[in-house]
Structures are given as C-alpha cells and as structure tokens.
DOLOPA-334709 format. One record per residue (C-alpha): residue in one letter; x, y, z. Coordinates in steps of 0.1 Angstrom, whole numbers, plus 5000, padded with zeros to 4 digits. Layout:
N
SITE   type      u      v      w
SITE      A      X      Y      Z
...
***
This chain:
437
SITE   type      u      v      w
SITE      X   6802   7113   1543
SITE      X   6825   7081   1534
SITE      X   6813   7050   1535
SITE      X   6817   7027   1566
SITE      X   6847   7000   1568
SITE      X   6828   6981   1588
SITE      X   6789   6978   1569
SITE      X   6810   6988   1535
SITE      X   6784   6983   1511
SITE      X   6750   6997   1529
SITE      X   6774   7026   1534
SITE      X   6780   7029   1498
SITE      X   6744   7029   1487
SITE      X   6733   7055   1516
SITE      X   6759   7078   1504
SITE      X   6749   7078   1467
SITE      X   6713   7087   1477
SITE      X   6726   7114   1492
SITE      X   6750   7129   1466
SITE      X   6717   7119   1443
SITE      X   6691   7139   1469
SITE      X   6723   7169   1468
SITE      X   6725   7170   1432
SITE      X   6684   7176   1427
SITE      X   6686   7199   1455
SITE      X   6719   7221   1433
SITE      X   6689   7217   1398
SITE      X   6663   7230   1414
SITE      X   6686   7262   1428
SITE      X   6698   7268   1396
SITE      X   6660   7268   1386
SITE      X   6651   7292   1411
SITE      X   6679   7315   1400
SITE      X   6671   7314   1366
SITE      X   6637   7325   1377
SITE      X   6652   7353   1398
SITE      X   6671   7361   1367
SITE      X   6641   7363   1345
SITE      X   6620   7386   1370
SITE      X   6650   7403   1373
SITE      X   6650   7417   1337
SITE      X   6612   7421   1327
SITE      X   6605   7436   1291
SITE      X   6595   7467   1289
SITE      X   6557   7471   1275
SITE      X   6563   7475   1238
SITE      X   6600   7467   1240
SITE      X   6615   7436   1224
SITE      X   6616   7407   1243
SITE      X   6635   7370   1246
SITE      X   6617   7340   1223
SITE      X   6620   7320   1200
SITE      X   6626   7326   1160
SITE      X   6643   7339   1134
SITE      X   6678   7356   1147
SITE      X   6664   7385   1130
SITE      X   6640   7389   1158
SITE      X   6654   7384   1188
SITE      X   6664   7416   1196
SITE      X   6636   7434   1178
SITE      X   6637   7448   1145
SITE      X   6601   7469   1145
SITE      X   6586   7439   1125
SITE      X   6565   7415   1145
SITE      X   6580   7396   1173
SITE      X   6596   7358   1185
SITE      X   6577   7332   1202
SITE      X   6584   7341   1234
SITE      X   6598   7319   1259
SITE      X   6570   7302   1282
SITE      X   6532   7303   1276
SITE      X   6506   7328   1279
SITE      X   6503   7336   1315
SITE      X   6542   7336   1320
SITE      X   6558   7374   1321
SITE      X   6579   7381   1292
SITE      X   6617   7383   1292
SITE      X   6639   7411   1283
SITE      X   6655   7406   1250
SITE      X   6693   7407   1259
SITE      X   6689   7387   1295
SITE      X   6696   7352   1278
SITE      X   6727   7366   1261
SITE      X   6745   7378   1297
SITE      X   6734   7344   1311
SITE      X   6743   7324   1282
SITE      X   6775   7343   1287
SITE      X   6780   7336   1320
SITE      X   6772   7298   1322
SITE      X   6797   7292   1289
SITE      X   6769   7278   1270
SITE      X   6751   7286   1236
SITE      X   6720   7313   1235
SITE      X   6695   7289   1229
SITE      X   6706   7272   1258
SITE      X   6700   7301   1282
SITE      X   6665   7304   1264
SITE      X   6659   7272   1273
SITE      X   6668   7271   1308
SITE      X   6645   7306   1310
SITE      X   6619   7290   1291
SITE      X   6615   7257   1316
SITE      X   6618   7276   1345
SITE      X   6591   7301   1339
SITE      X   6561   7275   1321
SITE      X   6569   7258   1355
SITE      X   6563   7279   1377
SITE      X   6540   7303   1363
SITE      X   6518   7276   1344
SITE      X   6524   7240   1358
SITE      X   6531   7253   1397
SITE      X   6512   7216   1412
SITE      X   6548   7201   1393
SITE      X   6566   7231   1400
SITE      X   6559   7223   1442
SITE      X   6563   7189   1436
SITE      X   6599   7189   1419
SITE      X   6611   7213   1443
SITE      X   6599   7189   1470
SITE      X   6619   7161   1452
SITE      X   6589   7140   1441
SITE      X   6600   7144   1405
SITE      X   6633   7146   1387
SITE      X   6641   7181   1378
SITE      X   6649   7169   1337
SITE      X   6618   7151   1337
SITE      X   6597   7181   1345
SITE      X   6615   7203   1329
SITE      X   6606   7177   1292
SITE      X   6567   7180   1304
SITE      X   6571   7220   1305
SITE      X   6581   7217   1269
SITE      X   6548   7201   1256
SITE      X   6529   7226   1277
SITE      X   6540   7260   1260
SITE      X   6514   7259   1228
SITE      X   6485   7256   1253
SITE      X   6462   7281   1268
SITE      X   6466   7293   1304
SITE      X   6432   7275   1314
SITE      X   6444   7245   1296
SITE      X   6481   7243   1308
SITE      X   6463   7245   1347
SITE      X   6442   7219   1338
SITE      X   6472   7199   1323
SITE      X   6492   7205   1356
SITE      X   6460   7192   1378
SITE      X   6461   7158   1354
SITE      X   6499   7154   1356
SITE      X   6497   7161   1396
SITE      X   6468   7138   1405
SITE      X   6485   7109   1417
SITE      X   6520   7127   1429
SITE      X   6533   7095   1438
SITE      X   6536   7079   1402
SITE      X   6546   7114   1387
SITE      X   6581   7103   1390
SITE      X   6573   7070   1372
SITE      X   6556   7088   1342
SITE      X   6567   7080   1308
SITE      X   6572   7104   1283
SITE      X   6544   7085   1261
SITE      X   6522   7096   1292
SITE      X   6530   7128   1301
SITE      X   6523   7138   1262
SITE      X   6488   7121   1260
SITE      X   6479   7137   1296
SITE      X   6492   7170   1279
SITE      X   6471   7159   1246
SITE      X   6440   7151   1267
SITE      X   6441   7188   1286
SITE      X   6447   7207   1251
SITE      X   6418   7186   1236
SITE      X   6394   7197   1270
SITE      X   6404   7228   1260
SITE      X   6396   7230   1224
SITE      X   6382   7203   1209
SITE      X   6390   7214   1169
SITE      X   6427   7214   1179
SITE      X   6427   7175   1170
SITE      X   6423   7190   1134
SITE      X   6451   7214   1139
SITE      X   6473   7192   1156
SITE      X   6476   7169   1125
SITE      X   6482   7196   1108
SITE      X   6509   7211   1128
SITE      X   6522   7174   1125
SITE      X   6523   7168   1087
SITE      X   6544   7204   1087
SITE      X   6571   7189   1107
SITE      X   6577   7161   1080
SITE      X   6618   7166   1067
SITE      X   6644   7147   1067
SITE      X   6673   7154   1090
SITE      X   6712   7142   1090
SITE      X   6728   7141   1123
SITE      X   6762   7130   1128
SITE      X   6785   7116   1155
SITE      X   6819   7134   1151
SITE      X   6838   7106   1170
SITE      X   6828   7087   1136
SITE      X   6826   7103   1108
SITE      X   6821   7077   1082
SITE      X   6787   7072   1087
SITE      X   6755   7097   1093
SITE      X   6724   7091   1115
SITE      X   6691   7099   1090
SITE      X   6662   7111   1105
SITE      X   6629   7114   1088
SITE      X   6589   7124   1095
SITE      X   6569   7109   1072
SITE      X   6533   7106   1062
SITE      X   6523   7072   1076
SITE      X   6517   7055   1044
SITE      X   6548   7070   1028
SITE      X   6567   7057   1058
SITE      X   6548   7023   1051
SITE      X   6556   7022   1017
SITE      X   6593   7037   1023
SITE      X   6602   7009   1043
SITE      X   6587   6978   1024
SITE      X   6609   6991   0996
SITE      X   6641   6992   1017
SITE      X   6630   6955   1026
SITE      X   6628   6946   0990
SITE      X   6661   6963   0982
SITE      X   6677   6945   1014
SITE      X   6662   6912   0999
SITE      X   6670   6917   0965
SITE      X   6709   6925   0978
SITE      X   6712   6894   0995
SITE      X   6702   6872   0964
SITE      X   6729   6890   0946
SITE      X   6754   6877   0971
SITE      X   6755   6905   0996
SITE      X   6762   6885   1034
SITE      X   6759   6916   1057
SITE      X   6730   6910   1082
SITE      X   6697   6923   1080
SITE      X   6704   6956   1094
SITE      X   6735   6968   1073
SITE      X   6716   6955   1037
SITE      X   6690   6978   1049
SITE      X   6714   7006   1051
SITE      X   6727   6996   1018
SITE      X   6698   6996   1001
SITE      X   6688   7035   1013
SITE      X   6721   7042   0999
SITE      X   6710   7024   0964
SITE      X   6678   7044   0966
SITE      X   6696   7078   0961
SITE      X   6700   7071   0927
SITE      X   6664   7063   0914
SITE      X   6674   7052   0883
SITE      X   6698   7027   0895
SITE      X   6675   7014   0923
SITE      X   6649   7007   0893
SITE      X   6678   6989   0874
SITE      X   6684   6968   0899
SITE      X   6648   6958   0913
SITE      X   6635   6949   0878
SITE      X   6668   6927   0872
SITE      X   6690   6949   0845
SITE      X   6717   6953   0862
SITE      X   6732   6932   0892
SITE      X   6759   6959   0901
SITE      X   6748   6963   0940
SITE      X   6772   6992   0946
SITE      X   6756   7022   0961
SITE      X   6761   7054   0929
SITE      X   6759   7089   0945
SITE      X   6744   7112   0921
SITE      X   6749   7149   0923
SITE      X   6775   7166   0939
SITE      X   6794   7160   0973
SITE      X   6807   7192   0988
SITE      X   6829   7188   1017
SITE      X   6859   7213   1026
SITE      X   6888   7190   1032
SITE      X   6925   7196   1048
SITE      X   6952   7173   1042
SITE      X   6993   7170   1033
SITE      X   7010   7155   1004
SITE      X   7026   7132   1036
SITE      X   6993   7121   1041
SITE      X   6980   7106   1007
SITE      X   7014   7089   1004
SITE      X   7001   7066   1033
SITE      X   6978   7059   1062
SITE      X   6970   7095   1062
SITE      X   6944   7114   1080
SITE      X   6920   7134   1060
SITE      X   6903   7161   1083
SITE      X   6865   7171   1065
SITE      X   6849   7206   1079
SITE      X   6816   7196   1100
SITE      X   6826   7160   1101
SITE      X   6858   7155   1121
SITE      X   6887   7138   1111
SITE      X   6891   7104   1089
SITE      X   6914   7081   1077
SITE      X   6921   7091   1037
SITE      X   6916   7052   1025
SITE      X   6878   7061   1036
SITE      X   6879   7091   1021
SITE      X   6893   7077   0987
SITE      X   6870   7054   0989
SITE      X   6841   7082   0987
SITE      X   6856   7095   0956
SITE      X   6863   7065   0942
SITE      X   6818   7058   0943
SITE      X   6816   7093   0931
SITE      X   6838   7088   0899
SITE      X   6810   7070   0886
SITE      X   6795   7099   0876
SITE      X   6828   7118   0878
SITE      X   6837   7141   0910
SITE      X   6855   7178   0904
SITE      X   6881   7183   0931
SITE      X   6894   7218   0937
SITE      X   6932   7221   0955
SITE      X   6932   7252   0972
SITE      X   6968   7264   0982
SITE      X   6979   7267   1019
SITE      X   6968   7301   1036
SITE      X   6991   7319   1053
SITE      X   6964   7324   1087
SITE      X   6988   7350   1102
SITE      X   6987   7372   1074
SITE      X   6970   7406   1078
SITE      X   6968   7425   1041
SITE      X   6945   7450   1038
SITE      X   6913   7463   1009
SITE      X   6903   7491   1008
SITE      X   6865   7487   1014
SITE      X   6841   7468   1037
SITE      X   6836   7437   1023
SITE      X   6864   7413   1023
SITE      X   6878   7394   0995
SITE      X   6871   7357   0994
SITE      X   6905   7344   1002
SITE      X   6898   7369   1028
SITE      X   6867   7356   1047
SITE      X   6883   7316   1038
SITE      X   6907   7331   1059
SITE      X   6889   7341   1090
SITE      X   6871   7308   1087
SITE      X   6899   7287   1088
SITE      X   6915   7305   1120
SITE      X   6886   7310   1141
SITE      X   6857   7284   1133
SITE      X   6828   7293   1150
SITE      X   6810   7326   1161
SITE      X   6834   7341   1190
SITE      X   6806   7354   1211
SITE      X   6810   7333   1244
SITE      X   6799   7302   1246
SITE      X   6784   7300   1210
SITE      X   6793   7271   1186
SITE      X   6779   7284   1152
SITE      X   6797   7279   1123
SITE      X   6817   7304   1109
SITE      X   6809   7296   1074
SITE      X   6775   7309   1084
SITE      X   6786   7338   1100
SITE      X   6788   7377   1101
SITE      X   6818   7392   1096
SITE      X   6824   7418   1125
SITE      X   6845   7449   1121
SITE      X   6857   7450   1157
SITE      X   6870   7485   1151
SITE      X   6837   7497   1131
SITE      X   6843   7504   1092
SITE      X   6838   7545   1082
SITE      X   6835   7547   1048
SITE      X   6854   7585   1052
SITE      X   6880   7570   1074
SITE      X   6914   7559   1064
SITE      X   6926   7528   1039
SITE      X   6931   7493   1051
SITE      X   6902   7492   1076
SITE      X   6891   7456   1060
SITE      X   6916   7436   1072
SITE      X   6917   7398   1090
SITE      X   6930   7413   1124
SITE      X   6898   7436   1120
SITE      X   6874   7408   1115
SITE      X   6860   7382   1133
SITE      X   6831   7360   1128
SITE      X   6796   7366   1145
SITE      X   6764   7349   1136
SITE      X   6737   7374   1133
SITE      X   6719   7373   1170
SITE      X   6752   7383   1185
SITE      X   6764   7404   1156
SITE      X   6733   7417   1167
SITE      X   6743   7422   1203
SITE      X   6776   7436   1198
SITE      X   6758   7467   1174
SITE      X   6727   7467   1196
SITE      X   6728   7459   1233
SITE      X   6757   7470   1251
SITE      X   6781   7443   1246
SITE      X   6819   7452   1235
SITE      X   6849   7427   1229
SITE      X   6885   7433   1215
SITE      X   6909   7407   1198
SITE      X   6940   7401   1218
SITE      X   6975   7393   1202
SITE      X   6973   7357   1205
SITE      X   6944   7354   1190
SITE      X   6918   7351   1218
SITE      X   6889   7378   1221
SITE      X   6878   7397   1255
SITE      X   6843   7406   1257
SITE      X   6826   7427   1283
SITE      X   6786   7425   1290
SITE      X   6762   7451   1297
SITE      X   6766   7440   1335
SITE      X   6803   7448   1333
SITE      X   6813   7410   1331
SITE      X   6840   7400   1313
SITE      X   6845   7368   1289
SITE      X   6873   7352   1270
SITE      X   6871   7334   1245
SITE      X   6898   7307   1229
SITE      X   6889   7301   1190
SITE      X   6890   7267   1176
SITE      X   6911   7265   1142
SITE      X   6901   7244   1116
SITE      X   6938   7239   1108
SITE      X   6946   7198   1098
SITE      X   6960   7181   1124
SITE      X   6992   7173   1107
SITE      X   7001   7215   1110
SITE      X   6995   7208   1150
SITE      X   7022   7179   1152
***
C-alpha cells in the first residue's frame, strides 16, 4: 500500500497503522512459535531442564536445579532448547531464555493478557514486561493477577509500568499476606552498585546504585554539600556536572574530609587504588592525536587517556608494556593448560565466546580444545589453532549436548546443532585500530 498523490497525508498515516497493526501481528507469531518451540522440547521428568542460574546448572550437574523459566503452573523446558534457538535467531542464550520465559508465564499463567495481546489490545513488549513481575507468584495468585490486569481491557494498553507492578503487588499480597515482610527483604538484597557504560563514549560511566532509603538520603545531601562546597572554591560547571565531580571526590574518603572541613582547597578528583584497564596503542599514536583503544570500553583519544594517568600519579600508577603478539603464531606445550602468553593470545584474536550468537568476554572464558586433549596422545596438542574461547554454559554444550564446531582457516568457526543446523561464526579481534589501517 503507498500513500495517495492525491489525499497525500491521510494516506501516509493509514499506511503507518497498518505497517504498525503488521508488525504486532509478525510479535505475536514469533510468540506463538516460541511457544510451539517450548512444547516442542518438554523435559523429561527428572531430567535437567532450561532456567535461570548459575551456568553451572543449566544443563544439570546432579546438584539441585535453575529457576526455571516461567512460574509454577508453566511446563518445564528441556535444557538444551534455548541454546538451538538462541542459535538460530543469532542472539545470546539468555536471550532465547527470555523469549521462552515470556511466552510461556503468558500463556500458561496470565492467558486473560495472553487473548488480549494476540487480539491487539495490548502491545506485545508491554505484556511481555508484566509477565516478568509475575514469575515469583503462585499459580492462584498469577490468575488472580491476570483477572486485575484484564478488568478494564480497554486501559490495559494505557497501563504504566508503576501500575502494572502495584496490580502485580496487590495479587501477591491477596495471596499471602506475610510476603510484604519478605518482599523488603528480597529488596534490601538487591542493594549494589552497578557501572554501565556507553561504548560510543567511553570517557564517562553511568553508576547505578540501590540503596537503603536513608543511606540514599544521606548519600545525596553529601553530594549536595560537595557540589556546594566546589562551587565556593571557584568550580563554574552547573549543578549537574559539580554533582558528578563531587562523587568522584568521594572515592577518596580522606580527601573528601579534607576538603569539607576546609584543609585543603585542591578540588581535583584523587583515584585511590588501582586502575586496571588492558590498553592497545602505537608509538605513532602517543606522538600525537592518537587513539588509545581500552578492552571493555571502546576506543579513546590518548590526551583523555593521559589525562587518567596523569590523576592517578597522585598516588603513583604502575604501567606494564607488553610486547606485540604475533596472533598468527601457532607454537605448541606439551600439556593441557596453555601458557599465559598463550591464552593472552586467544583473547586478543577472538574476543568473545565463539558459540553463535554469544557476546561473553573471552577473558572470562573456557578454553576449548576443539580437537579434545588425551593425556596418552601425541605432543603439541595445546596449541592456539586448538583453542578457542567458550564460557562455561556452552563449553558445556559442546562436551554435553550434541553440539560440534570446527575452526576454519581464516579464522571463522562452523558449528552444527543437535538438529543438524549449521552456524558460522566471524570473531571480533581486539586488535588496535591503527593494525586495521
């Protein structure tokens, strides 16, 4: 359908709510073949099965069991379906596991929104987020959760997230009335503090923290007094950025005291500690406007990145130059585990788990014989074109459940599935940029 010359602009908007009516209509068939999927590999009773947990225990180990995927009520999963699916859609395990876990506390728990978002009355990713604060909840108490949400099918598409979780909250309390208790609890176990950052700039880091309510209180009036105390010392940033500042100023206690009580004026944030960050660079590029490239950050320009040693000299910074590794080499030990320059090796040419579709770090990874090491068999079985990284679910997978891959010449890896499928996958270096010039 194109839009009308002659009534151009009704035209337009009819034929965006259509491509918007077809694209809930290709979400909620995907939905019901990830359901189809699901009931098409049921776990076998006393068998491992697909949840949530430790890697450990995904495929079943004899020693207790994961979460599984959807609430009591919902079948359980086999463990190794998410892994073929995962596979096949080019996406990350705990992706598939989501997409599994949706689907079935939909339509096996919540079927009132279930009907209703396959009749288009509410946006498949918004009922797909109310399945997620369903799963801790009894089967009595998810229904009765699903008759609250569904009452007034009209507004369900309107209901904010807020809502949805205090209808949720209202059915869990109906259902047990001590699990106020226990959901403050469960709360004041999430407290941590998270970093999360934003590779297209890597000079600064999102912090995310859970907090008691009074420590958050008193948290933030100090950052206020710091951001006020900066500004009377001559800092002009606005409000915001002193703010920033002045939780940079607090991770040295000692200096934060000095400069609250009036010793000491110096406003410069001091890191204390140490700063550990793998980073590739040339000679070419600390002569000028180089670029430095940090592991797990992305790449920045190297007068930033002097400018992070040059606050860490205050306490004085050890920098190790490693020399340039050969990635192409292939020498050989004679025994299973690899030699450090060995596995810094493997991580530098292929930076991630190769499994498809996964994005784990290689740093925290397995590493695979592909060819399987026998301790009888002959020298040189340890080698870098033997090796390749695996994090431990699909190191797990690979020993385990049926799946088999091999490492081409040019460095790419073939995998075939249980189902017979075959995946390639292309490795991402962590080679500097200047080598790819």
């Amino acid at each position: 359908m194109e839009p009308s010359p002659h009534h151009p602009k009704r035209q337009v908007l009819d034929v965006l709510v259509a491509a918007r009516a077809e694209e809930h209509e290709a979400q909620v068939r995907q939905l019901r073949l990830a359901l189809q999927w699901a009931l098409l590999h049921p776990a076998a009773e006393g068998a491992a099965y697909a949840g949530w947990g430790d890697d450990g225990l995904v495929l079943g180990d004899g020693v207790g069991g994961p979460i599984p995927l959807a609430g009591d009520g919902a079948p359980f999963v086999a463990a190794a379906a998410p892994l073929e699916l995962a596979a096949a859609l080019g996406r990350p395990t705990e992706h598939a596991q989501q997409l599994l876990g949706d689907t079935l506390e939909l339509a096996f728990r919540l079927p009132r929104l279930w009907e209703l978002m396959c009749a288009g009355r509410i946006a498949v990713w918004r009922a797909r987020a109310i399945s997620r604060e369903t799963r801790d909840l009894s089967l009595d108490a998810a229904l009765h959760a699903d008759r609250l949400l569904c009452a007034v099918p009209d507004r369900l598409d309107q209901l904010s997230a807020a809502g949805a979780e205090r209808l949720v909250h209202e059915a869990r309390l109906h259902a047990d009335p001590d699990r106020a208790h226990a959901d403050e609890e469960t709360a004041a176990a999430r407290r941590g503090a998270w970093l999360q950052r934003d590779g297209r700039a890597p000079g600064v880091t999102d912090v995310h923290l859970t907090l008691d309510t009074p420590d958050a209180l008193a948290f933030d009036a100090t950052v206020g007094r710091l951001a006020a105390d900066l500004k009377e010392l001559g800092d002009t940033d606005v409000l915001d950025v002193r703010r920033a500042k002045a939780v940079g100023v607090l991770a040295d206690p000692q200096h934060a005291l000095n400069l609250m009580s009036g010793e000491t004026a110096d406003t410069r944030p001091r890191a204390t500690g140490t700063l550990d960050l793998n980073v590739h660079l040339t000679p070419a590029d600390l002569e000028g406007d180089g670029v430095a490239v940090v592991e797990r950050l992305g790449a920045l320009s190297t007068e930033l990145f002097a400018g992070w040693l040059a606050r860490h000299a205050v306490d004085g910074v050890a920098v190790r130059v490693r020399p340039v590794i050969d990635l192409s080499a292939d020498n050989a030990v004679d025994r299973h585990d690899p030699t450090p320059a060995m596995r810094e090796q493997i991580a530098l040419r292929d930076a991630t788990c190769v499994f498809p579709g996964c994005q784990r770090d290689s740093r925290s990874c397995d590493l695979d014989h592909l060819m399987p090491y026998d301790p009888d068999g002959p020298p040189g079985q340890t080698r870098p074109s033997n090796l390749a990284p695996l994090c431990r679910r699909h190191h797990r997978a690979k020993t385990h459940a049926g799946w088999t891959y091999v490492r081409r010449r040019d460095g790419t890896y073939e995998w075939s599935s249980p189902q017979g499928q075959t995946y390639t996958v292309v490795p991402t270096s962590r080679a500097p940029l200047a080598t790819c010039r």
